[in-house]
N, C-alpha and C positions, 0 to 999 in steps of 0.2 A: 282196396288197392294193395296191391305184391301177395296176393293171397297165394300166388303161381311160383312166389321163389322159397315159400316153405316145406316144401321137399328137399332141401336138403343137398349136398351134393351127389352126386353119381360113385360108385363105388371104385371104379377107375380113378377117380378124381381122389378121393382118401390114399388109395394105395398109393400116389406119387407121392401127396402129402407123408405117407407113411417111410417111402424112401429118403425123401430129403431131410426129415429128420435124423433119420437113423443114418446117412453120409454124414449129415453136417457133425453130427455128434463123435465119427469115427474120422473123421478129414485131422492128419492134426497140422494146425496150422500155422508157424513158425514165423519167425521175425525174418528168415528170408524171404517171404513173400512180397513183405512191404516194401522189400528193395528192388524187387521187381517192374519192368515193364508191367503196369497194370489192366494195359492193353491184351497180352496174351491171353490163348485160351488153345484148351484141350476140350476134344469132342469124342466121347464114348461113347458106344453102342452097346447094350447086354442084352443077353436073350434072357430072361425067367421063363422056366417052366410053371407048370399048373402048381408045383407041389412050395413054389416059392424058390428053390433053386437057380441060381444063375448059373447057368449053364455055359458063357461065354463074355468075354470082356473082347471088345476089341477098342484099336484107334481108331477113331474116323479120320481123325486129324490131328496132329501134336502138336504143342505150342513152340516148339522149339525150344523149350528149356526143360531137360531131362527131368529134372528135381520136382518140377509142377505136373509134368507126366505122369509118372512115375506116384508119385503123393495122390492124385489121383484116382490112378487105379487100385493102388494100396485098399483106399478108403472103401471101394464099392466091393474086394475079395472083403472084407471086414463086415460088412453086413450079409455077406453068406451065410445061411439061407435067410431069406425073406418070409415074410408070412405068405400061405399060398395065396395065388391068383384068385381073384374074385372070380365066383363060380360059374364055369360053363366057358369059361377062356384057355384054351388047352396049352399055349404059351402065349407071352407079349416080349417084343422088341422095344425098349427103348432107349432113346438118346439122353446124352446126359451130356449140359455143357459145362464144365470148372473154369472159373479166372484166376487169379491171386487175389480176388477178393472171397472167394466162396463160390459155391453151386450157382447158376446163372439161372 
């Protein structure tokens, strides 16, 4: 039995692993946060290219509070570049949700 779940994850599945370490570690996350609406949230969008580059930040949605915005995007220019895309993906699109508590 689970003989089926020792493969391991999927390489898509490392590389978010691999993002969200390398935000959380560049997020810097201050004691205004905690004074925060812990409810809000900021929703990004980036394009990576194949070679790891993020090619594009955008908002999907802002939290309405400039400073968590803003800290946010900070965080994801700061892991520019990325390690490349796992092979044979020529870019990936992905969302990224931030609260004042951390990466969602």
């Amino acid at each position: 039995a689970g003989k089926g779940r020792q493969k391991g994850l999927d390489s898509l599945t490392l590389y978010h692993l691999v993002i969200q370490s390398a935000i959380q570690q560049n997020w810097v996350y201050t004691d205004v946060f905690a004074g925060m609406d812990q409810g809000l949230e900021v929703r990004l969008l980036i394009k990576i290219l194949a070679s790891g580059e993020i090619r594009d930040i955008f908002y999907e949605t802002r939290s309405g509070n400039r400073y968590l915005d803003e800290s946010a995007k900070k965080a994801v220019m700061k892991i520019n570049p990325l390690p490349p895309l796992p092979a044979g993906m020529p870019s990936y699109d992905l969302g990224l949700i931030f609260t004042p508590k951390g990466l969602k």
